[in-house]
RONUGU-942043 format. One line per 3 residues: number of its first residue (from 0); their letters; for each residue x, y, z of N, C-alpha, C, O. Coordinates in steps of 0.05 Angstrom, whole numbers. Example, Ala and Ser with C-alpha at 12.3 -4.5 7.8 and 13.67 -1.06 7.14 Angstrom:
# residues 2
0> as> 264,-114,156,246,-90,156,264,-66,156,285,-66,169; 257,-45,142,273,-21,143,258,1,157,268,23,161
***
This chain:
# residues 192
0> xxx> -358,-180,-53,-378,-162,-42,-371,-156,-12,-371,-179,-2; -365,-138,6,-357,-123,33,-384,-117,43,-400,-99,37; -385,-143,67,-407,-129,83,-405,-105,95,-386,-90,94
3> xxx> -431,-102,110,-434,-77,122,-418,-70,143,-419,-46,147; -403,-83,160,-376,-79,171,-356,-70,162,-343,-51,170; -352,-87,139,-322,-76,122,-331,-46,111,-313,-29,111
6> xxx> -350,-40,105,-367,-9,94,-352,6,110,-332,19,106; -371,1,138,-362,12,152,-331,18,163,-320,40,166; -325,2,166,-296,-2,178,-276,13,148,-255,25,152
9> xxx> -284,12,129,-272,25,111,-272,65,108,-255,82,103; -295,65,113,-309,97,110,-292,111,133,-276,130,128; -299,98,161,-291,102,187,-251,106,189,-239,121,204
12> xxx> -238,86,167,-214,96,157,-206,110,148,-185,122,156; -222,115,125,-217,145,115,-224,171,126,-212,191,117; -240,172,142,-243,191,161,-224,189,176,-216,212,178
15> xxx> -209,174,191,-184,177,207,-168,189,187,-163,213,190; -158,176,169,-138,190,149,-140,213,148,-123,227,160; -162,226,130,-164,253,129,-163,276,149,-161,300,143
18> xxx> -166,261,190,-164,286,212,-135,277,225,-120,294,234; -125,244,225,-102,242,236,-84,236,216,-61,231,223; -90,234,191,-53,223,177,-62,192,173,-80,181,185
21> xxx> -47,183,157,-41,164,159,-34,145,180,-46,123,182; -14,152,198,-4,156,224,-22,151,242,-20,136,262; -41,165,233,-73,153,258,-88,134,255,-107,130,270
24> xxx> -82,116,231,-91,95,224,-87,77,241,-68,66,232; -93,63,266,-76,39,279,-104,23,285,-123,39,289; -109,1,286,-128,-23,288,-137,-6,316,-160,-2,322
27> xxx> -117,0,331,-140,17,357,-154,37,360,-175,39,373; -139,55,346,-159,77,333,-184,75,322,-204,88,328; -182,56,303,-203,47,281,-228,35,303,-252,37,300
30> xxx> -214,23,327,-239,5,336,-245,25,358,-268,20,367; -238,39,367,-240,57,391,-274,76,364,-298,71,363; -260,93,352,-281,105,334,-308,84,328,-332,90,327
33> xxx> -297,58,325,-332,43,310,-343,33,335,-367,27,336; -334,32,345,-338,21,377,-339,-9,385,-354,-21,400; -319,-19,371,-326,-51,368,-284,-59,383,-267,-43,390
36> xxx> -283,-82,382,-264,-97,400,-246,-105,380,-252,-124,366; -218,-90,378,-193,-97,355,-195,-126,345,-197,-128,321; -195,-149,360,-201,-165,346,-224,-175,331,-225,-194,315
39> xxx> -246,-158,342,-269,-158,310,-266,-140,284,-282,-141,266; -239,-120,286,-235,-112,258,-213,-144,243,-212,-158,222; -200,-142,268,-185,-170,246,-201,-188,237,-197,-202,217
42> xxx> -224,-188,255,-250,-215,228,-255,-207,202,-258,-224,184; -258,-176,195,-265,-177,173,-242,-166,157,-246,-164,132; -218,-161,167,-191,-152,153,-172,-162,160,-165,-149,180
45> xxx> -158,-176,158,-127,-183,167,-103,-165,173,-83,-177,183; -101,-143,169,-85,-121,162,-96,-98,157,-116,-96,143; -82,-74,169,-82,-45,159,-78,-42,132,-91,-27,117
48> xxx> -57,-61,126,-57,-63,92,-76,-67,72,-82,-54,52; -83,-87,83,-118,-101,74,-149,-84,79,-171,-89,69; -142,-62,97,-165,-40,95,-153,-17,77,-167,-5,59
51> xxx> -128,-12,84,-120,6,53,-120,4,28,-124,22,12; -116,-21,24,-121,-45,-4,-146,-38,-12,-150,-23,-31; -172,-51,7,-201,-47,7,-214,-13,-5,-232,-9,-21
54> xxx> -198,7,10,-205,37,-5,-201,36,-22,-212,54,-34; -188,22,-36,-160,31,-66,-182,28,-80,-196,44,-94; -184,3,-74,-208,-20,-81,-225,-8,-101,-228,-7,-126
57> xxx> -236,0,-78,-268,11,-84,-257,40,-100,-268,46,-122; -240,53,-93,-237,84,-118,-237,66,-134,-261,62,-139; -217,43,-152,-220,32,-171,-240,27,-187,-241,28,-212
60> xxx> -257,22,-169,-283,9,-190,-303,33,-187,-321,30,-204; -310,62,-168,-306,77,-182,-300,91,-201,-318,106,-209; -271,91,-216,-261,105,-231,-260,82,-254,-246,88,-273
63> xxx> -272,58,-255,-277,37,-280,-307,46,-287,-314,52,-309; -327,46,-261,-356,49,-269,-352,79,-291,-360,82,-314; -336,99,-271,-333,121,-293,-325,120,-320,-336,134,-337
66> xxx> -307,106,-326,-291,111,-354,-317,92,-371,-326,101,-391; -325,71,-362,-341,58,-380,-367,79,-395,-372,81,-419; -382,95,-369,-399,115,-367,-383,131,-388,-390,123,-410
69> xxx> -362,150,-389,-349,165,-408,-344,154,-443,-345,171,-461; -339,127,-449,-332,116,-479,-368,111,-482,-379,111,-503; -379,107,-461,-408,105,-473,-417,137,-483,-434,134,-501
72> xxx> -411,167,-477,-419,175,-477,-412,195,-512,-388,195,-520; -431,207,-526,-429,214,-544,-427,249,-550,-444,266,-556; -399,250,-546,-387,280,-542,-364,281,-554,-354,263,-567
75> xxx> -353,304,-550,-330,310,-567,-309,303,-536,-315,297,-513; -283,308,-552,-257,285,-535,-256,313,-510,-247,309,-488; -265,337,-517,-270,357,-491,-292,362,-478,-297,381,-464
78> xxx> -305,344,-483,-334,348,-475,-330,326,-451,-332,331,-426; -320,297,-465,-311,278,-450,-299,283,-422,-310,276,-401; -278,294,-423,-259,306,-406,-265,324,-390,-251,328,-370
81> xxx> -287,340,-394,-298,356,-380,-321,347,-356,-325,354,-333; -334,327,-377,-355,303,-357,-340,301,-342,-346,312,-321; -313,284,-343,-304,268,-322,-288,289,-305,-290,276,-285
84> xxx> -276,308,-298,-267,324,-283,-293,335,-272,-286,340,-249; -324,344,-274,-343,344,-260,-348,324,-239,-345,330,-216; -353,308,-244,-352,283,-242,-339,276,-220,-352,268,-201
87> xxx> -308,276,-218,-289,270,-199,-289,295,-176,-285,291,-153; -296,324,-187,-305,341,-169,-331,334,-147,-331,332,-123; -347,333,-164,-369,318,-151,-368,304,-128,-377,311,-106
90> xxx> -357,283,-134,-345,261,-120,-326,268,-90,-328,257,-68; -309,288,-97,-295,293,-74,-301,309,-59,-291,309,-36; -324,334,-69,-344,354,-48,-360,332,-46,-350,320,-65
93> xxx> -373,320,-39,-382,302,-19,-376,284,-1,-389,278,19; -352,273,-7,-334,264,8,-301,269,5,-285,254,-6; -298,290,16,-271,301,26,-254,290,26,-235,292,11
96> xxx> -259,263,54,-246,253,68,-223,228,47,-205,214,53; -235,234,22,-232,213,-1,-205,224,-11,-189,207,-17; -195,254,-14,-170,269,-21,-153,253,-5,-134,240,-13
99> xxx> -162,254,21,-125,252,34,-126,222,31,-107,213,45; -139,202,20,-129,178,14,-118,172,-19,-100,156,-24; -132,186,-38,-130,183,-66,-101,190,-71,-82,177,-80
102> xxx> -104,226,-59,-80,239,-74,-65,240,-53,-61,264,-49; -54,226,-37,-31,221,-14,-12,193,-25,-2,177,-9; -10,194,-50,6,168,-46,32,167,-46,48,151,-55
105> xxx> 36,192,-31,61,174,-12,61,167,14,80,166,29; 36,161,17,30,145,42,35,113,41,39,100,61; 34,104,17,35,75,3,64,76,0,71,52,-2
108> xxx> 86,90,0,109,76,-17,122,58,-3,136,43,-16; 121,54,23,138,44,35,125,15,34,139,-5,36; 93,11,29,86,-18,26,80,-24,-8,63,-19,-25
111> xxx> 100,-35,-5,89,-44,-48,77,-61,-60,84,-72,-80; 48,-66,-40,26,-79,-50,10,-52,-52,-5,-52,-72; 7,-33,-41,-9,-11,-43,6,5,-68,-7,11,-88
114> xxx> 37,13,-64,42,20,-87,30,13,-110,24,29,-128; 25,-14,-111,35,-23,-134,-2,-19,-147,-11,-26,-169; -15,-5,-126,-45,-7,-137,-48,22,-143,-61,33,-161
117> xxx> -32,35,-122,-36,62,-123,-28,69,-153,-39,84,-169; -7,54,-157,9,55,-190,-16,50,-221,-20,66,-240; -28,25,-216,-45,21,-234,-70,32,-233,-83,28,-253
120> xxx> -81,47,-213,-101,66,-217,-88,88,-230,-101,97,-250; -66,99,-224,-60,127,-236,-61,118,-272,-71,132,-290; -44,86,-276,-41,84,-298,-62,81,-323,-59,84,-347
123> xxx> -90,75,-304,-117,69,-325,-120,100,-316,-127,112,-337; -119,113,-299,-129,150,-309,-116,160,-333,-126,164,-355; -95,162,-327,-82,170,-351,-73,159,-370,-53,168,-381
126> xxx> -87,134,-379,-89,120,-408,-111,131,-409,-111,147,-429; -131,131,-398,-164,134,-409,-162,166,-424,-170,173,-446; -147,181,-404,-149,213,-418,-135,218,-439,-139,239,-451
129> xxx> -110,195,-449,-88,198,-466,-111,190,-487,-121,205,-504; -117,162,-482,-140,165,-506,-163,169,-521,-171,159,-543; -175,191,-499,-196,214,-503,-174,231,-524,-174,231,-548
132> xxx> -161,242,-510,-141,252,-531,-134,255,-553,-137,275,-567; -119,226,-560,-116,222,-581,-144,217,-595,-150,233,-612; -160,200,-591,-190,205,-614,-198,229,-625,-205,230,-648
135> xxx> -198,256,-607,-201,281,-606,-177,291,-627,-179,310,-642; -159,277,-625,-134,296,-641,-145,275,-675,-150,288,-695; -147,251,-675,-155,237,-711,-181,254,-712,-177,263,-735
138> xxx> -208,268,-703,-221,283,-706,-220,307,-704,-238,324,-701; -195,309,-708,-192,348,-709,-198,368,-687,-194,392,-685; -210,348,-668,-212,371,-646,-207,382,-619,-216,397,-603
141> xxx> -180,361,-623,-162,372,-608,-131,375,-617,-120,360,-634; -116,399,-599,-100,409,-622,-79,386,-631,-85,366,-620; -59,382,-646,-50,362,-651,-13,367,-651,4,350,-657
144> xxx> -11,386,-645,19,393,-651,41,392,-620,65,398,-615; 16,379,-601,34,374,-577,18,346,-563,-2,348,-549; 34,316,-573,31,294,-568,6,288,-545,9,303,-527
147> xxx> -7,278,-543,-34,263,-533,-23,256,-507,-41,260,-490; 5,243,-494,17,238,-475,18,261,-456,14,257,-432; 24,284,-465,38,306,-451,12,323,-452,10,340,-434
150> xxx> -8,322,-469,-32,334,-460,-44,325,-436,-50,342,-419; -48,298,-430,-63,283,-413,-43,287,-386,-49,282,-363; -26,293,-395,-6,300,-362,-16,333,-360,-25,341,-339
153> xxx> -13,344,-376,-20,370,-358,-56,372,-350,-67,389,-336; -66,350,-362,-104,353,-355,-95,347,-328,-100,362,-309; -86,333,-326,-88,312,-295,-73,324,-275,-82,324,-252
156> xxx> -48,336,-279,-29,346,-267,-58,384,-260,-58,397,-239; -69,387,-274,-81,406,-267,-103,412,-241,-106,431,-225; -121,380,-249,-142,362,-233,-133,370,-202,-143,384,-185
159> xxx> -101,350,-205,-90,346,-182,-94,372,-161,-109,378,-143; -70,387,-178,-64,412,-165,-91,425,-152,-96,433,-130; -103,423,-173,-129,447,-167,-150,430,-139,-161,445,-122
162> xxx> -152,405,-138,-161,387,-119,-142,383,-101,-151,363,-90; -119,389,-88,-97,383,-77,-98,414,-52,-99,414,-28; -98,428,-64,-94,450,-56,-126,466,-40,-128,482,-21
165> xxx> -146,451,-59,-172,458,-36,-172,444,-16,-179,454,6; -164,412,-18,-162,393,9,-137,409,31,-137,407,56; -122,421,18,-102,432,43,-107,469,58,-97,481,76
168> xxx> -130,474,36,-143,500,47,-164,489,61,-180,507,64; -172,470,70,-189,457,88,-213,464,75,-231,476,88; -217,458,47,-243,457,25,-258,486,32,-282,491,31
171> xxx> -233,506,39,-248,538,41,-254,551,11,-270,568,6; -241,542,-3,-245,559,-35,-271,533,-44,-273,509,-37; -286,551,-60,-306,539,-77,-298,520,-99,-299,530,-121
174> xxx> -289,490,-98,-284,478,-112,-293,474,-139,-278,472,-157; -324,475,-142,-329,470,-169,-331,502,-187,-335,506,-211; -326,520,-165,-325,550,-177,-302,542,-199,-303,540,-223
177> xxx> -283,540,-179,-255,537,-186,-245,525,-196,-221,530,-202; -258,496,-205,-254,476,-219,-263,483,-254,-251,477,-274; -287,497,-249,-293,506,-278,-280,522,-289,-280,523,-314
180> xxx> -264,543,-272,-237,568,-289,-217,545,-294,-199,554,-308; -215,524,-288,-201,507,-293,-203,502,-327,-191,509,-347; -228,483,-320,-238,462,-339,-238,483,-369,-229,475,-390
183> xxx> -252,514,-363,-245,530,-391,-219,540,-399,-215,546,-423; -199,543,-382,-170,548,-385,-159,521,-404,-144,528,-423; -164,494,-402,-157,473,-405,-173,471,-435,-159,465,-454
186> xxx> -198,477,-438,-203,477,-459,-193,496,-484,-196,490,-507; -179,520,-476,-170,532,-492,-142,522,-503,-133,520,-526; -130,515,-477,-112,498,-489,-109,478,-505,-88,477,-518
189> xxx> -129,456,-508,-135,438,-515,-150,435,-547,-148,417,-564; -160,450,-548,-176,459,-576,-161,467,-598,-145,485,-599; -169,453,-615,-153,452,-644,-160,475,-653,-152,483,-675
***
């Protein structure tokens, strides 16, 4: 459980990320913004690593509380998919600042403890949608003549793009406008 420091000291990160880069991340930065003394961020973090770790963190269990919320829910395998791309829209028009840490991972490669998380989050997204997918394809209703693997790459590969590209128009286009020409484009594709 992350006290109300680490909250803070976490949030207050990602807001650096998203106006300076990565790059503006430095334990002085961080303490200059919360207004507290570099060595009271090292009390509650040991490392820059260890507050980057901590974001991952928390998207994680995020995107666990989600998927659980999704197999609980009683819809078709596009209905499913559609929840959860609201959902993750949702999520990122309220906090922005959450793009340039999620979908920047190549900000992690060079440390491969963050890789290596940045890696298994991507890998439970796109198992979860592979097998929305596939259930959808043994129920007929989704199409079945182009593998469950390569569907779930273009859902996500779509997500990305379409969420990638409002964070770098500086969230000027209407995201969930635009997310829904999405979500029915995808459905046509997708439908048996």
């Amino acid at each position: 459980m992350l006290t109300e420091r680490q909250i803070e000291i976490i949030d207050k990160s990602i807001d650096i990320i998203a106006t300076k880069g990565i790059q503006g991340l430095t334990i002085k930065n961080l303490s200059k913004e919360i207004g507290i003394s570099e060595p009271a961020i090292y009390r509650h973090f040991e490392s820059k690593t260890d507050i980057l770790l901590a974001i991952l963190d928390n998207f994680q269990e995020m995107s666990s509380f989600m998927n659980e919320i999704i197999s609980d829910i009683d819809d078709t395998a596009i209905g499913k998919i559609e929840f959860m791309f609201k959902k993750i829209i949702e999520i990122f028009s309220t906090e922005p600042a959450q793009v340039s840490v999620v979908f920047s991972e190549e900000i992690f490669k060079n440390e491969e403890v963050l890789k290596e998380k940045i890696v298994e989050i991507m890998d439970v997204k796109e198992k979860t949608i592979e097998d929305i997918i596939l259930k959808g394809q043994e129920k007929g209703e989704v199409r079945d003549d182009i593998d469950n693997k390569t569907l779930a790459l273009i859902v996500i590969g779509a997500l990305r793009f379409r969420i990638k590209q409002w964070d770098l128009r500086n969230q000027h286009i209407n995201l969930e406008q635009e997310s829904q020409k999405l979500i029915n484009g995808l459905k046509l594709i997708l439908e048996k």
